[in-house]
PyMOL Python script that loads the backbone (N, CA, C, O; Angstrom):
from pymol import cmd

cmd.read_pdbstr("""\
ATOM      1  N   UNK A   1     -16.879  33.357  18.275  1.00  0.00           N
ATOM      2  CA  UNK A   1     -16.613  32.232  17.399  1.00  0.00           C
ATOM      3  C   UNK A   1     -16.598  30.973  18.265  1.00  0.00           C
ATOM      4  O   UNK A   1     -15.803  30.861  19.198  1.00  0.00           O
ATOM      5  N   UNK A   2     -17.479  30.035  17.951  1.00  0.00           N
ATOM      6  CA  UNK A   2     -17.572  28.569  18.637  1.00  0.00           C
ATOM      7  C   UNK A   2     -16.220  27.507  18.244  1.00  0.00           C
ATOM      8  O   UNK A   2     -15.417  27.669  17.326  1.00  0.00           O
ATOM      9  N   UNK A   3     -16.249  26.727  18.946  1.00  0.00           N
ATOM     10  CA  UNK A   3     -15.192  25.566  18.496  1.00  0.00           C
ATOM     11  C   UNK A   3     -15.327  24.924  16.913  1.00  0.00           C
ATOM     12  O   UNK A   3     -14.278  24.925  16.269  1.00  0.00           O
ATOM     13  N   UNK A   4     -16.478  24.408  16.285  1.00  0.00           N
ATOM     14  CA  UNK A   4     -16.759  24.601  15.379  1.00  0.00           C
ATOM     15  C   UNK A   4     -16.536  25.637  14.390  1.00  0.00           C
ATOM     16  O   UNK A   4     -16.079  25.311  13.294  1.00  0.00           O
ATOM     17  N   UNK A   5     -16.782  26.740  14.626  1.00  0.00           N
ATOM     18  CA  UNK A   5     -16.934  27.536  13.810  1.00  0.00           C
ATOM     19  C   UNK A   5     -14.568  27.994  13.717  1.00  0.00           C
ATOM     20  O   UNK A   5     -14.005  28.356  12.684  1.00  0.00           O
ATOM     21  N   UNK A   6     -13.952  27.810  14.902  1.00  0.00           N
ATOM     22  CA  UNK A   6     -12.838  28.403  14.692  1.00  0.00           C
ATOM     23  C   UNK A   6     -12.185  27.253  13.864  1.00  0.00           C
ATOM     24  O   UNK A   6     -11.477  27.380  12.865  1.00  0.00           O
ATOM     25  N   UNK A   7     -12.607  26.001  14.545  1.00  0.00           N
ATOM     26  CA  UNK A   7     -11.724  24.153  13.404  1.00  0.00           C
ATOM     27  C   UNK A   7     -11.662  25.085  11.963  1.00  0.00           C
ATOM     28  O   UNK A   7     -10.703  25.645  11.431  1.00  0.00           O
ATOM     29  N   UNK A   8     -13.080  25.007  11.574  1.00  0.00           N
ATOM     30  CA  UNK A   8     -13.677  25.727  10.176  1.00  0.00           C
ATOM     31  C   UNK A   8     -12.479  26.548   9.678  1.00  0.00           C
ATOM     32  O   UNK A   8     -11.494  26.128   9.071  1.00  0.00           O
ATOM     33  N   UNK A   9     -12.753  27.769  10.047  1.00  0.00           N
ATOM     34  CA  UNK A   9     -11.672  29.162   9.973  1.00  0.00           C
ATOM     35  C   UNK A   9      -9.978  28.712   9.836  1.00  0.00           C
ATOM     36  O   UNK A   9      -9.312  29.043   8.855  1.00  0.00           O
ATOM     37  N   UNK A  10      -9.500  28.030  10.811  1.00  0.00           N
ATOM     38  CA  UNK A  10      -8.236  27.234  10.550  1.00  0.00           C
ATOM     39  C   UNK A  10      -7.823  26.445   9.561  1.00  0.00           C
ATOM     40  O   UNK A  10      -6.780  26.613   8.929  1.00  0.00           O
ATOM     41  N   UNK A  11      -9.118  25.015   9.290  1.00  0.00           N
ATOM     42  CA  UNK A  11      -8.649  24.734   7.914  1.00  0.00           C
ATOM     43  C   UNK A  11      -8.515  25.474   6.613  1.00  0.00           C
ATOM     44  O   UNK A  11      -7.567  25.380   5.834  1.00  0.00           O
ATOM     45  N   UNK A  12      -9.901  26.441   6.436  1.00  0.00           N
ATOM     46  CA  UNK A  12      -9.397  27.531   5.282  1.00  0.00           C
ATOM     47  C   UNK A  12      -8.169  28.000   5.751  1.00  0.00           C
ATOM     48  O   UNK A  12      -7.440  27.154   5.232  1.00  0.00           O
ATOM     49  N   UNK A  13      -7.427  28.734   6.353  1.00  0.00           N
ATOM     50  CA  UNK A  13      -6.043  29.364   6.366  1.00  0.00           C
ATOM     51  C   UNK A  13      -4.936  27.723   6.171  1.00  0.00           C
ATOM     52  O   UNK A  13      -4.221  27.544   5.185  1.00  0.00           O
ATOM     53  N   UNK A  14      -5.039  26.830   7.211  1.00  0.00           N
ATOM     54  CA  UNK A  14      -4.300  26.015   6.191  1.00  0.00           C
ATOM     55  C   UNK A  14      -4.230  25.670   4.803  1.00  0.00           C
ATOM     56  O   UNK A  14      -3.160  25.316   4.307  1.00  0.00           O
ATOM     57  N   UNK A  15      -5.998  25.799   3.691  1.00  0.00           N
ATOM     58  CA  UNK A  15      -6.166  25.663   2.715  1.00  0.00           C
ATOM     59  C   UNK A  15      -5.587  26.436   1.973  1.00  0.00           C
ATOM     60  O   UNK A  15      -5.481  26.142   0.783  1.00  0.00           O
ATOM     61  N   UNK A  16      -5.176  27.363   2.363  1.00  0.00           N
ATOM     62  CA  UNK A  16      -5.145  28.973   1.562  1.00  0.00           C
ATOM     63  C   UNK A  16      -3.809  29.626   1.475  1.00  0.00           C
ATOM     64  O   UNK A  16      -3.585  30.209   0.414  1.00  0.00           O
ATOM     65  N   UNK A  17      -2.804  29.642   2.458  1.00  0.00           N
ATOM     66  CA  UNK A  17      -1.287  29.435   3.150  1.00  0.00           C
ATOM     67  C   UNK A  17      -0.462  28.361   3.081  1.00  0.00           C
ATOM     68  O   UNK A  17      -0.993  27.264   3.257  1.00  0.00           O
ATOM     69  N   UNK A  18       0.737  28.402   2.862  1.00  0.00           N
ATOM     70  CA  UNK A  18       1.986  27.794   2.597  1.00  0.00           C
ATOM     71  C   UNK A  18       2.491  28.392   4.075  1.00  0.00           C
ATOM     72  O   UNK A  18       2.506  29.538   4.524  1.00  0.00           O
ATOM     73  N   UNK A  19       2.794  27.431   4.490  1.00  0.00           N
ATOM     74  CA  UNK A  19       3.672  28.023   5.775  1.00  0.00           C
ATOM     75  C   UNK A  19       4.776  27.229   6.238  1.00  0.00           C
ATOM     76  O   UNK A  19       4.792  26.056   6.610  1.00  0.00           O
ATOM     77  N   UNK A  20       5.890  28.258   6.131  1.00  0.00           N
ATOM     78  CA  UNK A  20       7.319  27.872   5.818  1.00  0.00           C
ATOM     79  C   UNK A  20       7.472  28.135   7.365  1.00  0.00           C
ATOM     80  O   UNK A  20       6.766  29.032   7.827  1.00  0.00           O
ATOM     81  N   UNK A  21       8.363  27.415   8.266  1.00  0.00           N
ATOM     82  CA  UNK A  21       8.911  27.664   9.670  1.00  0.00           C
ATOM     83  C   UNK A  21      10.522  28.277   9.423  1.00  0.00           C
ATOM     84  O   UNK A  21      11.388  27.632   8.832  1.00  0.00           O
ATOM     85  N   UNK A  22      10.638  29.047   9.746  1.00  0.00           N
ATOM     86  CA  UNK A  22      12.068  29.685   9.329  1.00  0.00           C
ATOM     87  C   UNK A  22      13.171  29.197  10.602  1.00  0.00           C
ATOM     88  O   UNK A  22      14.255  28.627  10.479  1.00  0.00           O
ATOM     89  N   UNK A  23      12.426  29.669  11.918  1.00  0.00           N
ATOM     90  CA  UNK A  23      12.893  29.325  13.105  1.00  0.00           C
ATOM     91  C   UNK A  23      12.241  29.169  14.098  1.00  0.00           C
ATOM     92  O   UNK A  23      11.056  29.471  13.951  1.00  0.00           O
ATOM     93  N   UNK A  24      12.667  28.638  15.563  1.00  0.00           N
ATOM     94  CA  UNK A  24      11.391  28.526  16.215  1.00  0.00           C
ATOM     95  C   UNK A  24      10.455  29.696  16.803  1.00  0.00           C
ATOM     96  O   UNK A  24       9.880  29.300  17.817  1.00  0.00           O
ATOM     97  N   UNK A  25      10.189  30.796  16.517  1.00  0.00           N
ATOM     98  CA  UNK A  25       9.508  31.594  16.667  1.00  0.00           C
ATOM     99  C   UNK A  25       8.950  32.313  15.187  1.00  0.00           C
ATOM    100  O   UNK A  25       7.903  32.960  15.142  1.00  0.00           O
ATOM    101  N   UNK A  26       9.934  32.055  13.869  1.00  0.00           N
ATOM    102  CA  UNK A  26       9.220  32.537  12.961  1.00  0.00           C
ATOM    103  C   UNK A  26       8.563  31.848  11.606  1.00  0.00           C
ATOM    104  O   UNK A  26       8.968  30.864  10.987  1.00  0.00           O
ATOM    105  N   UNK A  27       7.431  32.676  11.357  1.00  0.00           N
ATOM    106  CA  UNK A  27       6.954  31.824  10.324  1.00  0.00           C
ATOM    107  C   UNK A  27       7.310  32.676   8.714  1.00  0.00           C
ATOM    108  O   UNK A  27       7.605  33.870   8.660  1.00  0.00           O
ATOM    109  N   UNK A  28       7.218  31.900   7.680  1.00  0.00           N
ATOM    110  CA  UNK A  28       6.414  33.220   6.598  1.00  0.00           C
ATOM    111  C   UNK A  28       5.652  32.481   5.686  1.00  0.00           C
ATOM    112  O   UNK A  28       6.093  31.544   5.021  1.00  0.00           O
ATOM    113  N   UNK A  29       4.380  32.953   5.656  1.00  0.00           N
ATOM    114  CA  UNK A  29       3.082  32.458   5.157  1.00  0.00           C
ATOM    115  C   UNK A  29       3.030  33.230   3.335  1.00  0.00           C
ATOM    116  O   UNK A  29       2.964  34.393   2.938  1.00  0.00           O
ATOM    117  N   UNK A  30       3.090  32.114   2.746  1.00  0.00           N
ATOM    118  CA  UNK A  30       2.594  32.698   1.547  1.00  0.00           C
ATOM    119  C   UNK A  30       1.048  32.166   0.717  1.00  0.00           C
ATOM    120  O   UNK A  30       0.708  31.032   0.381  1.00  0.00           O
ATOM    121  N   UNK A  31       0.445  33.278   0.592  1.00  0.00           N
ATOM    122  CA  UNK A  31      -1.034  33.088  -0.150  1.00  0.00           C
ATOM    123  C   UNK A  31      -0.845  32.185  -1.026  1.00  0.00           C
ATOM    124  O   UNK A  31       0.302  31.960  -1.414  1.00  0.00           O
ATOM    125  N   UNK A  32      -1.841  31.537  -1.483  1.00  0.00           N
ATOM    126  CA  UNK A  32      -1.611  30.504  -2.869  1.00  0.00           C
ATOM    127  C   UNK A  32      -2.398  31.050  -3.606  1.00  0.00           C
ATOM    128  O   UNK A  32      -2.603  30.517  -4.696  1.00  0.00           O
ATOM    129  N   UNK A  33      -3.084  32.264  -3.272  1.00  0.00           N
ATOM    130  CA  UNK A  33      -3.582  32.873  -4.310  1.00  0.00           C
ATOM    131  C   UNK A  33      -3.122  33.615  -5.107  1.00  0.00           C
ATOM    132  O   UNK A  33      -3.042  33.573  -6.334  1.00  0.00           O
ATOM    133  N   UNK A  34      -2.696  34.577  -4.090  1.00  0.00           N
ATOM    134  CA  UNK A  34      -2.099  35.747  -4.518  1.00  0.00           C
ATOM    135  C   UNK A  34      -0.342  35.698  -4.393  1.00  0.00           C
ATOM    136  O   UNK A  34       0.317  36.584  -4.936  1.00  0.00           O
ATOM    137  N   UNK A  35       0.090  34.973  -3.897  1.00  0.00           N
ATOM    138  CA  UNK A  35       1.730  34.724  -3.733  1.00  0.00           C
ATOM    139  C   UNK A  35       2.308  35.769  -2.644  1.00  0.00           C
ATOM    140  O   UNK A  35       3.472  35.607  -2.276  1.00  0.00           O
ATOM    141  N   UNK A  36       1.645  36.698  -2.180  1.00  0.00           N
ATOM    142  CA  UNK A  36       1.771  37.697  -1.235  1.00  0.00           C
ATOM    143  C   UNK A  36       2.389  36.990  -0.198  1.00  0.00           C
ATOM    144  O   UNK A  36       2.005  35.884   0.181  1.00  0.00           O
ATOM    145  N   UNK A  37       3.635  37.796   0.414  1.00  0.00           N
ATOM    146  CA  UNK A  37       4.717  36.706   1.216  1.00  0.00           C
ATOM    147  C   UNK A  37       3.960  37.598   2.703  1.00  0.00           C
ATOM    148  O   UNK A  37       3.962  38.825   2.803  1.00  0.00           O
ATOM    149  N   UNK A  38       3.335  36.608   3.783  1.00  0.00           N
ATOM    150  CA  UNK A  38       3.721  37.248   5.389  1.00  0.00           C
ATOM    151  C   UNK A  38       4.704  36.923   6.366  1.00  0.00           C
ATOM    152  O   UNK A  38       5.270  35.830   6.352  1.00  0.00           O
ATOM    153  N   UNK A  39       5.012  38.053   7.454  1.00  0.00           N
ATOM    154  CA  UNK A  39       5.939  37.215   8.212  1.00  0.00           C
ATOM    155  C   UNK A  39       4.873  36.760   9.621  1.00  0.00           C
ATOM    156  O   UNK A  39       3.796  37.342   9.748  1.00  0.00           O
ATOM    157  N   UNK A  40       5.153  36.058  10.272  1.00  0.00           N
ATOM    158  CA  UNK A  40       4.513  36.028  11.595  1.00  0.00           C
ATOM    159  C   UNK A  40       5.643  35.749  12.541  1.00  0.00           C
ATOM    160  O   UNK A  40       6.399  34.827  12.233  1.00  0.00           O
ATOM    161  N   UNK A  41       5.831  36.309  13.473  1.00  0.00           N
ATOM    162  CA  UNK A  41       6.817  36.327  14.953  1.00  0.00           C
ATOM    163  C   UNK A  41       6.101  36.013  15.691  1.00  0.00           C
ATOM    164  O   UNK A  41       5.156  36.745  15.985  1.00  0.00           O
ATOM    165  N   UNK A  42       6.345  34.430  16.444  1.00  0.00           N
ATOM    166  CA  UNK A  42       5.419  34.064  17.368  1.00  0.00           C
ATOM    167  C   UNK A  42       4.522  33.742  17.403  1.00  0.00           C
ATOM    168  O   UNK A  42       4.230  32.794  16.675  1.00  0.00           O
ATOM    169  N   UNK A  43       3.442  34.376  18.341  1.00  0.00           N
ATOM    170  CA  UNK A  43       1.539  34.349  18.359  1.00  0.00           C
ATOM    171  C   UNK A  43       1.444  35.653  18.188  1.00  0.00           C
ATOM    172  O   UNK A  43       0.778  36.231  19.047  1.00  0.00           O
ATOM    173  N   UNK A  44       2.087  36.563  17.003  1.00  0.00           N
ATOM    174  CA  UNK A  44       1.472  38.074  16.770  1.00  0.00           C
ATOM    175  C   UNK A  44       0.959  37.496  15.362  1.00  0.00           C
ATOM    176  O   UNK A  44       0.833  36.327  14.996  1.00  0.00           O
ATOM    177  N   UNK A  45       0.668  38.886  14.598  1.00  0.00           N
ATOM    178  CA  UNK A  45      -0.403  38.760  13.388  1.00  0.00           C
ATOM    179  C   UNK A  45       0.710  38.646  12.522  1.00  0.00           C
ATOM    180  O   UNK A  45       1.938  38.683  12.608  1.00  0.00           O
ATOM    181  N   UNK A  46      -0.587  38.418  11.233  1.00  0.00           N
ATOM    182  CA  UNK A  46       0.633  37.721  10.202  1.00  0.00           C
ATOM    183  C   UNK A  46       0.661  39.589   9.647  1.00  0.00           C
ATOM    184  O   UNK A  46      -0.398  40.214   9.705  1.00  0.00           O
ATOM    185  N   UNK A  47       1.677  40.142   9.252  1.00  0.00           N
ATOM    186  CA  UNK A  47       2.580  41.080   8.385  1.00  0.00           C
ATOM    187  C   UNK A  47       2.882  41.205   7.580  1.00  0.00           C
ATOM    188  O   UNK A  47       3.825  40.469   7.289  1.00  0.00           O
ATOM    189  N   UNK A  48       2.370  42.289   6.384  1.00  0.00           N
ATOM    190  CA  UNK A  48       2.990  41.409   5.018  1.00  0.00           C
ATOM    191  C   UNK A  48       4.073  41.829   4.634  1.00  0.00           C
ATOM    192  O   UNK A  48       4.365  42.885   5.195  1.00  0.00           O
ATOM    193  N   UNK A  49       5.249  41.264   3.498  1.00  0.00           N
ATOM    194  CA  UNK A  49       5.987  42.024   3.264  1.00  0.00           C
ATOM    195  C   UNK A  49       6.221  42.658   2.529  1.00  0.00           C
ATOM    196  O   UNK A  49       5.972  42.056   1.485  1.00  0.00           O
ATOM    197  N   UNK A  50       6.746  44.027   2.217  1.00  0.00           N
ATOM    198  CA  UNK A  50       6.376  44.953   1.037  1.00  0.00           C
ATOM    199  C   UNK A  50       8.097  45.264   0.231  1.00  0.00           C
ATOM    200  O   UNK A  50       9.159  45.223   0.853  1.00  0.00           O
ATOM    201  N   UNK A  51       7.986  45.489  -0.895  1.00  0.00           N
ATOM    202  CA  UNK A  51       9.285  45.327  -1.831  1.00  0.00           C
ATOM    203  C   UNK A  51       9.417  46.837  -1.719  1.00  0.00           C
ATOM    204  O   UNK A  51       8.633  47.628  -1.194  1.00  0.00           O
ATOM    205  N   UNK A  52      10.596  47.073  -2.335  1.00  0.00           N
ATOM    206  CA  UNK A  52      11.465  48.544  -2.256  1.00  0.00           C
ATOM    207  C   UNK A  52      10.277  49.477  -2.889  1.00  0.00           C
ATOM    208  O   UNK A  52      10.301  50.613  -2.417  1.00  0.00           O
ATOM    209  N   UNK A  53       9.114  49.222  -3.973  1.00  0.00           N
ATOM    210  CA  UNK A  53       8.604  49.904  -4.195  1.00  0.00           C
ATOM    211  C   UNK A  53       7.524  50.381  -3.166  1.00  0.00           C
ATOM    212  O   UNK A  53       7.113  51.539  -3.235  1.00  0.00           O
ATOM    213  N   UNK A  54       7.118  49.635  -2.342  1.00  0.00           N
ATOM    214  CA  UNK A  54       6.072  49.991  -1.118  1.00  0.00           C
ATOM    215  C   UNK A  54       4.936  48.713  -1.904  1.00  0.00           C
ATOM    216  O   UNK A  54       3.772  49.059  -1.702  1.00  0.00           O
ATOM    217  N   UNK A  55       5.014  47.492  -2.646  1.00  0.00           N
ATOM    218  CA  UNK A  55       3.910  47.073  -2.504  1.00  0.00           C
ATOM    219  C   UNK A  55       3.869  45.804  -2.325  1.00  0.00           C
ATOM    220  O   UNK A  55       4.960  45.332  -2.643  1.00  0.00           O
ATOM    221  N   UNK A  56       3.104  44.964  -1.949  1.00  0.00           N
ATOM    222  CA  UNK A  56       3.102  43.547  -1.465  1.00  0.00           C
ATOM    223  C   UNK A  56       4.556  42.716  -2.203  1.00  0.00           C
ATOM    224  O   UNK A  56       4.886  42.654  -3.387  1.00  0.00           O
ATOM    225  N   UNK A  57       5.055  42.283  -1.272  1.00  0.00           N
ATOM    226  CA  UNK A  57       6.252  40.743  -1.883  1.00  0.00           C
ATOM    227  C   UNK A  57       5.541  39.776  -2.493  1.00  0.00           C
ATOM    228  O   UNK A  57       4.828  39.064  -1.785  1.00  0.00           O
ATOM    229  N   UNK A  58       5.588  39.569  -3.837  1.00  0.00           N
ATOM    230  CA  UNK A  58       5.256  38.498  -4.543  1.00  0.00           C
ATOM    231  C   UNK A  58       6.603  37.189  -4.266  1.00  0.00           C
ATOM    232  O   UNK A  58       7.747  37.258  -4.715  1.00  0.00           O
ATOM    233  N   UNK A  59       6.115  36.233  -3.538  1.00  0.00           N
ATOM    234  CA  UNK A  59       6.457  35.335  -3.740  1.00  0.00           C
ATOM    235  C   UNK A  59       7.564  34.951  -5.105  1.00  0.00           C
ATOM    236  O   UNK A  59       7.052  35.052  -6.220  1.00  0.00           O
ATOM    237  N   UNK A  60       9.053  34.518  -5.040  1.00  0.00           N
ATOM    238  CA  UNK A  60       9.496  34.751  -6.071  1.00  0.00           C
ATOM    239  C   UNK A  60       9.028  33.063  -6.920  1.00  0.00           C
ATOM    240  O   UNK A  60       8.793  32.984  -8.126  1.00  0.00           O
ATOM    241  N   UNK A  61       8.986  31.947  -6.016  1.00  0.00           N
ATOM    242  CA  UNK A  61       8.636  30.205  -6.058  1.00  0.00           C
ATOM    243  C   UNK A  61       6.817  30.874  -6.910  1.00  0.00           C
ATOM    244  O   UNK A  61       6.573  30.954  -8.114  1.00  0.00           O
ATOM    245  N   UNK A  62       6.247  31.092  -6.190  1.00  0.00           N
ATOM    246  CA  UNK A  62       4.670  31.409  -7.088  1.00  0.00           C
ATOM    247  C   UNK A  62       4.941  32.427  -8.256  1.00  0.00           C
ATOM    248  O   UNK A  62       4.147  32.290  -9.186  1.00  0.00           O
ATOM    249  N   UNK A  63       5.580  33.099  -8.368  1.00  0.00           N
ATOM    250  CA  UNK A  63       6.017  33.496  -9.595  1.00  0.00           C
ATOM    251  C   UNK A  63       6.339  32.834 -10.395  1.00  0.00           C
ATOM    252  O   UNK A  63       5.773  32.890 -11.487  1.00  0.00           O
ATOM    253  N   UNK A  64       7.550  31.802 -10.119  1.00  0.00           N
ATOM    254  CA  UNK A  64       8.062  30.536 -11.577  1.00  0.00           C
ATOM    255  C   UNK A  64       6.862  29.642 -11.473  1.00  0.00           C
ATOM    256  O   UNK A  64       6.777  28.614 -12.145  1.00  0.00           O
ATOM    257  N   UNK A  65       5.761  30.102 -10.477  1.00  0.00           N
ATOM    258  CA  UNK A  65       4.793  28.501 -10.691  1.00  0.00           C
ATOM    259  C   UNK A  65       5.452  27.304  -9.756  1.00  0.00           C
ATOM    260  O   UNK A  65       5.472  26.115 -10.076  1.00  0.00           O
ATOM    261  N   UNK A  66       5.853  27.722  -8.840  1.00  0.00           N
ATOM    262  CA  UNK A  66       6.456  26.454  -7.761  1.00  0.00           C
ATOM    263  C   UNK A  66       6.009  25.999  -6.791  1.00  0.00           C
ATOM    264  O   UNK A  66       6.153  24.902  -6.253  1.00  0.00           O
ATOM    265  N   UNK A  67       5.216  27.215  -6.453  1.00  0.00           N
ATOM    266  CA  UNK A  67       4.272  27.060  -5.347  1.00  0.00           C
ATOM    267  C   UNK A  67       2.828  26.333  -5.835  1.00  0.00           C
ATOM    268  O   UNK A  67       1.930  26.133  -5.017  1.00  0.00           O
TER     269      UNK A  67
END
""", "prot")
cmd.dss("prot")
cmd.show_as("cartoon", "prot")
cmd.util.cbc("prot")
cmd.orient("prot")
């Protein structure tokens, strides 16, 4: 991936992500598509989080439409 091509790739994920700073090492990214909540720790990958049933965290804010 060129410099170009990664700028590119970054603004879609800013386009696409809500990203909340919780603390200084954590993030949690929520889709604006899908409301799907991630966590990220640091410079590791984003994680998603999954509810007592085993399936993606819907965002409870994109649920009422807040997001």
């Amino acid at each position: 991936m060129d410099k170009k091509e990664r700028k590119d790739y970054v603004k879609e994920l800013n386009e696409r992500f809500n990203i909340f700073r919780i603390n200084f090492v954590t993030e949690l990214w929520v889709d604006k598509e899908t409301g799907v909540e991630y966590l990220r720790l640091g410079n590791s990958e984003l994680r998603p989080l999954f509810n007592p049933e085993g399936k993606p965290n819907i965002n409870k804010k994109f649920k009422d439409g807040l997001l």
